[in-house]
GUKOLVEX-946086 format. One record per residue (C-alpha): x, y, z; residue number from 1. Coordinates in nm, 3 decimals, padded with zeros to 5 digits. Example, Ala and Ser with C-alpha at 12.3 -4.5 7.8 and 13.67 -1.06 7.14 Angstrom:
+---------+---------+---------+-----+
|       X |       Y |       Z |   k |
+---------+---------+---------+-----+
|  01.230 | -00.450 |  00.780 |   1 |
|  01.367 | -00.106 |  00.714 |   2 |
+---------+---------+---------+-----+
This chain:
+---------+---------+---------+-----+
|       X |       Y |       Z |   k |
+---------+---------+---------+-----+
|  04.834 |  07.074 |  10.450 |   1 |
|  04.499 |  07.232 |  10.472 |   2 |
|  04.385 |  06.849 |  10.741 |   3 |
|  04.667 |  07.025 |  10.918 |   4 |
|  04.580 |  07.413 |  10.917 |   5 |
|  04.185 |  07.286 |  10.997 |   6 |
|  04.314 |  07.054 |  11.254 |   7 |
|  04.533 |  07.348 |  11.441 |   8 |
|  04.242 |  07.601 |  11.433 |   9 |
|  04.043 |  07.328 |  11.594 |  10 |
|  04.251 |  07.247 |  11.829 |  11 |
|  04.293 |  07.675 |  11.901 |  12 |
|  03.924 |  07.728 |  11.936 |  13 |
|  03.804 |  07.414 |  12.074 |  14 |
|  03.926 |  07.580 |  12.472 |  15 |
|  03.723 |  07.812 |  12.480 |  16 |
|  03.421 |  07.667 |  12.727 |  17 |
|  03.288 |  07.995 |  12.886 |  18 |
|  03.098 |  07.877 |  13.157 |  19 |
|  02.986 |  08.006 |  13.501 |  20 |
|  02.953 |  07.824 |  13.879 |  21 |
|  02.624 |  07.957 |  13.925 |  22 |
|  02.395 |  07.693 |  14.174 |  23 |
|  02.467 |  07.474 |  14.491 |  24 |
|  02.329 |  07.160 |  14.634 |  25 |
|  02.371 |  07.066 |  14.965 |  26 |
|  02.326 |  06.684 |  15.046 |  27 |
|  02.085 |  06.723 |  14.691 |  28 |
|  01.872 |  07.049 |  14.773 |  29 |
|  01.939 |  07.325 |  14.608 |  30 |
|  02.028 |  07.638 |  14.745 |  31 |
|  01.897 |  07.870 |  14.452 |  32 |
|  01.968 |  08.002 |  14.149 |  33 |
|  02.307 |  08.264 |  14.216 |  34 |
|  02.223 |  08.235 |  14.574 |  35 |
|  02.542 |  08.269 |  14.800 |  36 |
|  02.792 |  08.263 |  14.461 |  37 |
|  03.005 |  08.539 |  14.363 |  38 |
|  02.857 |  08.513 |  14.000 |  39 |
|  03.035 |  08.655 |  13.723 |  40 |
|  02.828 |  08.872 |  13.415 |  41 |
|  03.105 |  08.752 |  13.151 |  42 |
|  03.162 |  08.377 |  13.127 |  43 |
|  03.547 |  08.438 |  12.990 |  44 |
|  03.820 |  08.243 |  13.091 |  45 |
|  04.082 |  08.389 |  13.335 |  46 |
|  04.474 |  08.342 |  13.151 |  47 |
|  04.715 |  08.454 |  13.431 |  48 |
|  04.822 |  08.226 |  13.693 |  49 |
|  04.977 |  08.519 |  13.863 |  50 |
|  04.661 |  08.779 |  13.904 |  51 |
|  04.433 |  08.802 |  14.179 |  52 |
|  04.160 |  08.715 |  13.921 |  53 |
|  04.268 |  08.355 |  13.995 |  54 |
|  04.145 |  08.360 |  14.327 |  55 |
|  03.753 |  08.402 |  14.246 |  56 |
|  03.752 |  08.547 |  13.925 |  57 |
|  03.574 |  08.892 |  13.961 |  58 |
|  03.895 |  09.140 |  13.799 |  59 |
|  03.878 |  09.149 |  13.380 |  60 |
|  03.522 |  08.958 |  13.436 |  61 |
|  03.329 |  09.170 |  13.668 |  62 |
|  03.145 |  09.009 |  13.930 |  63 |
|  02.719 |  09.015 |  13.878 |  64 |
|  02.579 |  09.276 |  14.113 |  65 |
|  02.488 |  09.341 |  14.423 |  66 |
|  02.733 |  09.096 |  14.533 |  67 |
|  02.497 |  08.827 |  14.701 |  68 |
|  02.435 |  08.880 |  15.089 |  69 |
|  02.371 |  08.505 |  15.181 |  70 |
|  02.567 |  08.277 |  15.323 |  71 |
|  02.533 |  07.929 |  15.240 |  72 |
|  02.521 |  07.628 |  15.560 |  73 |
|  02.688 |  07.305 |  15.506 |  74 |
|  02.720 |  07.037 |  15.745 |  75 |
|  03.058 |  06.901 |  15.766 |  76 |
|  03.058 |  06.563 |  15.553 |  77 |
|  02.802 |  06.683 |  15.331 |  78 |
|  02.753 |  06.627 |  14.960 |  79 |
|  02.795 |  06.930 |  14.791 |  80 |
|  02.678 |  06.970 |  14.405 |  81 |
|  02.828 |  07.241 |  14.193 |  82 |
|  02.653 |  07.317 |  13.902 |  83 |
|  02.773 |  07.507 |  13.548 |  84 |
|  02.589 |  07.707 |  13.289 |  85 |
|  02.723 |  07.903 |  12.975 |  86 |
|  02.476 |  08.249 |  13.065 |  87 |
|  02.330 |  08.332 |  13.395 |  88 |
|  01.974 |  08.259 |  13.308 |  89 |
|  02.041 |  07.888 |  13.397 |  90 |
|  01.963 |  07.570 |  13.190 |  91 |
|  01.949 |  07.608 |  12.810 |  92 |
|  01.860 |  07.266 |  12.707 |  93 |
|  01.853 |  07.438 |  12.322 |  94 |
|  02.198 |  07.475 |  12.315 |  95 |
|  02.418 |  07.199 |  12.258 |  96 |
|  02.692 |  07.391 |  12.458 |  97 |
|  02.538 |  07.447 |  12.788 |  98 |
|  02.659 |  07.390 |  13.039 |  99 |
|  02.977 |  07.409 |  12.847 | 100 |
|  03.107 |  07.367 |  12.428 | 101 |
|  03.148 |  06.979 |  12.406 | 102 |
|  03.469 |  07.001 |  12.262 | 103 |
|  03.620 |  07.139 |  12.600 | 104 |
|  03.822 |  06.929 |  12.767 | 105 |
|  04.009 |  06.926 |  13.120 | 106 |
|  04.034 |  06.871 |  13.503 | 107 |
|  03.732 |  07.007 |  13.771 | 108 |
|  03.922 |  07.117 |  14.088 | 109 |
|  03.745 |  07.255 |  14.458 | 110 |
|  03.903 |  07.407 |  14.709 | 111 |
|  03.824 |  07.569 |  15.040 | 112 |
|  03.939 |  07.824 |  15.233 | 113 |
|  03.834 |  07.957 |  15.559 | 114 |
|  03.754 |  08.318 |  15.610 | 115 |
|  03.674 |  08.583 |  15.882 | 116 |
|  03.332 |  08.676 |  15.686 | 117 |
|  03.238 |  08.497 |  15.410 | 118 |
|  03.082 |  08.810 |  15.316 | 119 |
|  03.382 |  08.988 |  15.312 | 120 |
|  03.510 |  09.107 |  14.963 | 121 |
|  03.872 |  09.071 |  15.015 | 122 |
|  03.981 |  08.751 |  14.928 | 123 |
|  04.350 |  08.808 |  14.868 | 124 |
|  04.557 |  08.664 |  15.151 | 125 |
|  04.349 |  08.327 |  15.219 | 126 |
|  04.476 |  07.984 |  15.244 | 127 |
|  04.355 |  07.745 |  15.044 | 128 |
|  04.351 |  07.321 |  15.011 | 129 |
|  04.160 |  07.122 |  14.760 | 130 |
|  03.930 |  06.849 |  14.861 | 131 |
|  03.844 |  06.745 |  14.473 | 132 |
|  03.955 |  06.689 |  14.149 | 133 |
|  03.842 |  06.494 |  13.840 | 134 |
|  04.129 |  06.468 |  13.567 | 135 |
|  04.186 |  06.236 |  13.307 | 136 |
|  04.062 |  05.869 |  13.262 | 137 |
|  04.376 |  05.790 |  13.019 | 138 |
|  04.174 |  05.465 |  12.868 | 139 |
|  03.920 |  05.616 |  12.735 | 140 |
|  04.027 |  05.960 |  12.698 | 141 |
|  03.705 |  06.120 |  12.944 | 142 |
|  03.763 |  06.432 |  13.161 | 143 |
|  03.609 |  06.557 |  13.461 | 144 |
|  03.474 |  06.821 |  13.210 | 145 |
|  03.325 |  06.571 |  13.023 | 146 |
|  03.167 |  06.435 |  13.319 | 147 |
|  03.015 |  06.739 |  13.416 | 148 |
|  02.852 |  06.775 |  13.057 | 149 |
|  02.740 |  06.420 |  13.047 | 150 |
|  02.584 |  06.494 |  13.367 | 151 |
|  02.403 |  06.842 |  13.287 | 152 |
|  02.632 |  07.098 |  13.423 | 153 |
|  02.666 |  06.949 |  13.811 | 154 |
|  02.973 |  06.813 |  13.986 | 155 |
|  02.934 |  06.655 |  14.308 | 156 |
|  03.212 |  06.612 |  14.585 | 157 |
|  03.226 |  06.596 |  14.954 | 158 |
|  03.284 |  06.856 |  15.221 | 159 |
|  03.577 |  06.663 |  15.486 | 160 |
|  03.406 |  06.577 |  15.825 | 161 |
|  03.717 |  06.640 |  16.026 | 162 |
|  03.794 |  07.014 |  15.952 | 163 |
|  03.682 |  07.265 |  16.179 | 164 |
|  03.353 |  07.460 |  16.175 | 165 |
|  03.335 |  07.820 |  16.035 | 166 |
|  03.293 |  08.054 |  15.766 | 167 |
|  03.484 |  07.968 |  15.395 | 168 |
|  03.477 |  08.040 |  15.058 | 169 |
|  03.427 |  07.739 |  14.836 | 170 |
|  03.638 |  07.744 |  14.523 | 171 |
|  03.484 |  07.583 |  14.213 | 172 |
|  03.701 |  07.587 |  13.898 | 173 |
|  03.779 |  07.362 |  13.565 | 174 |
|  04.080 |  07.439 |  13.321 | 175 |
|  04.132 |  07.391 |  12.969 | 176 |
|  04.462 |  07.258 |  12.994 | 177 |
|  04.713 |  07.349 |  12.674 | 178 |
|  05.006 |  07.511 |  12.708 | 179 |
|  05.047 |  07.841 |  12.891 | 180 |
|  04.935 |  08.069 |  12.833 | 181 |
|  04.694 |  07.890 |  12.634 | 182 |
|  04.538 |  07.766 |  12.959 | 183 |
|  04.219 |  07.863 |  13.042 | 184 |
|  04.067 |  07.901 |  13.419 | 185 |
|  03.709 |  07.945 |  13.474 | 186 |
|  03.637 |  07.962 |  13.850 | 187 |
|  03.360 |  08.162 |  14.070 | 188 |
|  03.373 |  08.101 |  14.494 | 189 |
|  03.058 |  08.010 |  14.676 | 190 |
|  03.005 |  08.146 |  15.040 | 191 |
|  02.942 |  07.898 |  15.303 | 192 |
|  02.899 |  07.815 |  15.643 | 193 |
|  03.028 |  07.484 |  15.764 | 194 |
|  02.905 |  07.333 |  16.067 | 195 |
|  02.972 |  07.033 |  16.283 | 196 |
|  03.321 |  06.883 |  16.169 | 197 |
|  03.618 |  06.864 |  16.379 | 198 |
|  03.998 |  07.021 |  16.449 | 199 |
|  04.218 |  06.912 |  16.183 | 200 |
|  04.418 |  07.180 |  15.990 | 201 |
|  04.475 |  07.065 |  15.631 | 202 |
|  04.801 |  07.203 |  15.481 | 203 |
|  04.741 |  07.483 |  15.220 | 204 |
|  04.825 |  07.688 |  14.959 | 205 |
|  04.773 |  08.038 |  14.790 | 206 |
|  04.609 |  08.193 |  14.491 | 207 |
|  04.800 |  08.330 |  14.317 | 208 |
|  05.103 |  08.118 |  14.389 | 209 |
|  04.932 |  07.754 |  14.341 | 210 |
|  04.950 |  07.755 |  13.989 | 211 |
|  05.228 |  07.834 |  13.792 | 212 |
|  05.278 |  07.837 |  13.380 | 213 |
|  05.536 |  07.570 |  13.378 | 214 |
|  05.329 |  07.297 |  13.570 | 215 |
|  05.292 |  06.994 |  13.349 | 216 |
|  04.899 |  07.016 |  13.395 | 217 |
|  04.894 |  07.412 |  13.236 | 218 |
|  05.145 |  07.348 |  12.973 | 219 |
|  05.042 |  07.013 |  12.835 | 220 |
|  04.825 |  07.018 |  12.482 | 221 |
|  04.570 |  06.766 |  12.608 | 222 |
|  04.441 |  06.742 |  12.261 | 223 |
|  04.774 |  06.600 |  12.047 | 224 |
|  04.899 |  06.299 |  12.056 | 225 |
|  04.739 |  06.128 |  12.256 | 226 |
|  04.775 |  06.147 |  12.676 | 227 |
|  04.864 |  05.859 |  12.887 | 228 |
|  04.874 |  06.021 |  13.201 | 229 |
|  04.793 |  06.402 |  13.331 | 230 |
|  04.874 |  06.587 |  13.667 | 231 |
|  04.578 |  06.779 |  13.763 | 232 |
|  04.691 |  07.099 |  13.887 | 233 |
|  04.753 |  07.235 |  14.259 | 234 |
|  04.823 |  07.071 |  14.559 | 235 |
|  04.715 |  06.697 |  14.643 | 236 |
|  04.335 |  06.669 |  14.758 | 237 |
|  04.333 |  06.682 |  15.147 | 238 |
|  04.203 |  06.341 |  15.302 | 239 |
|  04.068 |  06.368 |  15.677 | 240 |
|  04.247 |  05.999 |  15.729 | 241 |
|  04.571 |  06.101 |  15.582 | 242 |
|  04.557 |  05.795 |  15.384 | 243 |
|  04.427 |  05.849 |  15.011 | 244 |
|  04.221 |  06.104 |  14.868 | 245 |
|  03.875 |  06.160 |  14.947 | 246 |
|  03.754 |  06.176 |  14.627 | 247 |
|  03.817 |  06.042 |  14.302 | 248 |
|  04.161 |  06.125 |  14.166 | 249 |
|  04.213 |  05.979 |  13.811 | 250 |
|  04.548 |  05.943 |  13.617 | 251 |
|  04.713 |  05.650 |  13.443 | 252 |
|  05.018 |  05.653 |  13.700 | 253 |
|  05.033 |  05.491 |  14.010 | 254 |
|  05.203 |  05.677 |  14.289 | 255 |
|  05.122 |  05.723 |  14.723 | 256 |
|  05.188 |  05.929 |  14.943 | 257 |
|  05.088 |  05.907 |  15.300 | 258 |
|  05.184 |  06.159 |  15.604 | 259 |
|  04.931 |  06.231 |  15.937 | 260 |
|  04.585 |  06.348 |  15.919 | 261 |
|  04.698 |  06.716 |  15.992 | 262 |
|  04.859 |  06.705 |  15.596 | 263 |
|  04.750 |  06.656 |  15.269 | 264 |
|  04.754 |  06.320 |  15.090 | 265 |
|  04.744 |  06.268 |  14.732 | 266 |
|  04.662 |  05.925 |  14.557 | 267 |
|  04.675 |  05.916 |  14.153 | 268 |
|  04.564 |  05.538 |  14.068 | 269 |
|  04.577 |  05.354 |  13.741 | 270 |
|  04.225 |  05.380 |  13.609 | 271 |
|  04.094 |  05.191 |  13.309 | 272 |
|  03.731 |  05.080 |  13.166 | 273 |
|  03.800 |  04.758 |  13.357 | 274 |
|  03.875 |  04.876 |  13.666 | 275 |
|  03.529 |  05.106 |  13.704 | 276 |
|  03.373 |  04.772 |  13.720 | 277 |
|  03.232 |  04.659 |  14.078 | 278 |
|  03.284 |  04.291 |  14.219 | 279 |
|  02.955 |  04.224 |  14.092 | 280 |
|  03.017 |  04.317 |  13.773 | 281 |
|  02.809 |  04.608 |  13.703 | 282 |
|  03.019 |  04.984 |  13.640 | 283 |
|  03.074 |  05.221 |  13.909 | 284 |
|  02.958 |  05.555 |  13.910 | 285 |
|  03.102 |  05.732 |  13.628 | 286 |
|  03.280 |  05.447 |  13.513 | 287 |
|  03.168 |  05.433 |  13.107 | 288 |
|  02.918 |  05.132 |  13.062 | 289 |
|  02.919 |  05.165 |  12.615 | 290 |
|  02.968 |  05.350 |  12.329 | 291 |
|  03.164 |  05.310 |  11.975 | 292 |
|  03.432 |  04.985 |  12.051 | 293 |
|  03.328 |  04.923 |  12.418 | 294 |
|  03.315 |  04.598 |  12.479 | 295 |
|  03.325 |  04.592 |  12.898 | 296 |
|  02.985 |  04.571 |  13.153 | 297 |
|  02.701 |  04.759 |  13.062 | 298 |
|  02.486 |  04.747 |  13.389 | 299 |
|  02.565 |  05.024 |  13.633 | 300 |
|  02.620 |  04.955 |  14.037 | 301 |
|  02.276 |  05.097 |  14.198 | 302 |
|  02.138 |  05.373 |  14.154 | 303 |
|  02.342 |  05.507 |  13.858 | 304 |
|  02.129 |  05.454 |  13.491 | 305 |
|  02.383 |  05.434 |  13.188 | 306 |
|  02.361 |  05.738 |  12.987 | 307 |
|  02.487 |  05.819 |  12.612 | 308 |
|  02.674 |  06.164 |  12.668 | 309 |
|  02.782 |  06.363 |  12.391 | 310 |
|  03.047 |  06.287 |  12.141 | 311 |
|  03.434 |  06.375 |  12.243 | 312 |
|  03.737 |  06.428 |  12.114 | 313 |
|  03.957 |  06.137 |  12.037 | 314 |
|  04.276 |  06.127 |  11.862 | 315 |
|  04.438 |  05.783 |  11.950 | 316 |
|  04.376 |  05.600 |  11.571 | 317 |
|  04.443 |  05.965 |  11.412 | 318 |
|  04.786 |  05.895 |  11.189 | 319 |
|  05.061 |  06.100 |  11.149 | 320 |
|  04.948 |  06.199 |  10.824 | 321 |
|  04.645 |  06.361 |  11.008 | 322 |
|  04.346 |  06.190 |  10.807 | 323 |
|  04.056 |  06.414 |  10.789 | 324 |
|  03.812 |  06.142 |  10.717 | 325 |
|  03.950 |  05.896 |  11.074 | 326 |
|  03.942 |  06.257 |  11.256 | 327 |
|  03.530 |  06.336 |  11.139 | 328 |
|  03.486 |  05.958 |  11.273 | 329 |
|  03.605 |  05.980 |  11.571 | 330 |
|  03.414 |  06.291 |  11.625 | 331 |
|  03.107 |  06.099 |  11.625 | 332 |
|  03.246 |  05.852 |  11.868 | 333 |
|  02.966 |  05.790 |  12.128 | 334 |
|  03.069 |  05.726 |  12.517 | 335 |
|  02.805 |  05.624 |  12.753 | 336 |
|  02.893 |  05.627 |  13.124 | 337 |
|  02.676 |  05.553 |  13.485 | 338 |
|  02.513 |  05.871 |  13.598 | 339 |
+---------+---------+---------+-----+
């Protein structure tokens, strides 16, 4: 009984990652330290899927002031890094839960929107579509969370070539998904100017109105028992092709969907430690190269290094009978992946 009142107040407090979107990269230089993000002084979670505080944050967590004046350019195409701290003063490589508590777990989502002025402070009213997300590798149990700790706080993704030039707001968010209204958003919106690209209109959504408490990625306890497959949140991620997503999509389902280039497209593929692997043999990026049990490739596709990240949750060997001593183990459990 008590394995089972400890485990539940784990499972209760082990959400909470308090974290804040607070630097860009663009194409790998950085743009500056709460330079042209709409920066939050609180690094609480928003709980309501149907406030305005879901668009940018910014409501019960007041945004940092003055609210910043720049404007950030971004080629169309570009590689775009995101990257997360728990307190506005940046890096704290003394505390073992920057950029986020370890035990947090959940999807990373972008989206974009494109706006009259990107220094504008309304942002009610936009249209939104999401060109990343990062959810669950079912075979190992990672999360795009865990990604971004294992990789210092920074999330990279790609701006789509095709869409058209002009002023957005860049959407940067990861949930802790249990269920609502458990659920916790963190989220702050960088300003940007994209250049180049082209003339397709990508299908979109609205916040609030993209989310709602019954979706099986907001309800589902992603701690207990053990997930085979997750739905990240929100709509699919927008391809420029209109024939898979342009990023990384993980789930342990296999499902298509393919409609013109003016539309979304969403692909969830069946992801496992094998199939990270390159024909080579070596492990793609992110793909986990070792740890406790891994057996698979251990050499990482150029340039990735294989890196020990911190310890995870894992509950797959944890009995019914919830023993304490098989859930401290697997606390331990190491996971390396290519970073």
């Amino acid at each position: 009984m008590k394995a089972s009142l400890a485990i539940a107040s784990l499972f209760a407090t082990s959400v909470y990652g308090h974290t804040i979107f607070q630097q860009m990269y663009v194409n790998g230089v950085s743009q500056g330290h709460l330079t042209g993000i709409r920066v939050v002084d609180y690094d609480g979670p928003i709980m309501d899927v149907t406030s305005n505080d879901i668009i940018c944050n910014g409501g019960i967590n007041p945004y940092h002031t003055p609210l910043p004046s720049t404007v950030i350019t971004v080629p169309a195409g570009a590689q775009v890094t995101a990257e997360w701290h728990r307190s506005l003063a940046g890096a704290d490589p003394a505390d073992s839960s920057d950029p986020v508590d370890p035990t947090h777990h959940g999807p990373v989502i972008t989206y974009l929107a494109q706006i009259p002025n990107a220094l504008q402070s309304t942002v009610t009213g936009l249209k939104w579509f999401k060109i990343y997300e990062d959810g669950l590798i079912a075979a190992n149990q990672s999360w795009g969370v865990d990604r971004m700790y294992a990789n210092k706080g920074k999330v990279t993704f790609t701006i789509p070539p095709c869409i058209a030039a002009g002023q957005y707001l860049l959407r940067h968010e990861m949930i802790g998904a249990v269920t609502y209204p458990g659920a916790q958003f963190y989220m702050e919106c960088a300003q940007i100017q994209i250049t180049g690209g082209g003339s397709t209109s990508p299908a979109t959504v609205s916040f609030p109105g993209a989310y709602h408490g019954t979706d099986p990625g907001i309800t589902t306890n992603i701690y207990y028992p053990l997930l085979t497959n997750y739905t990240v949140p929100g709509p699919p991620v927008f391809s420029c092709s209109g024939g898979g997503a342009t990023t990384t999509v993980r789930s342990t389902t296999t499902s298509a969907s393919t409609t013109s280039a003016t539309t979304v497209t969403k692909t969830t593929t069946t992801t496992s430690a094998a199939s990270t692997t390159t024909a080579a043999g070596t492990v793609a990026h992110f793909g986990q190269c070792g740890g406790s049990s891994y057996t698979g490739p251990t050499a990482c596709a150029a340039p990735y290094t294989c890196v020990v990240s911190n310890a995870f949750v894992s509950l797959q060997a944890i009995s019914l009978s919830f023993d304490w001593n098989l859930l401290t183990n697997h606390f331990r459990t190491q996971y390396s992946q290519c970073l």
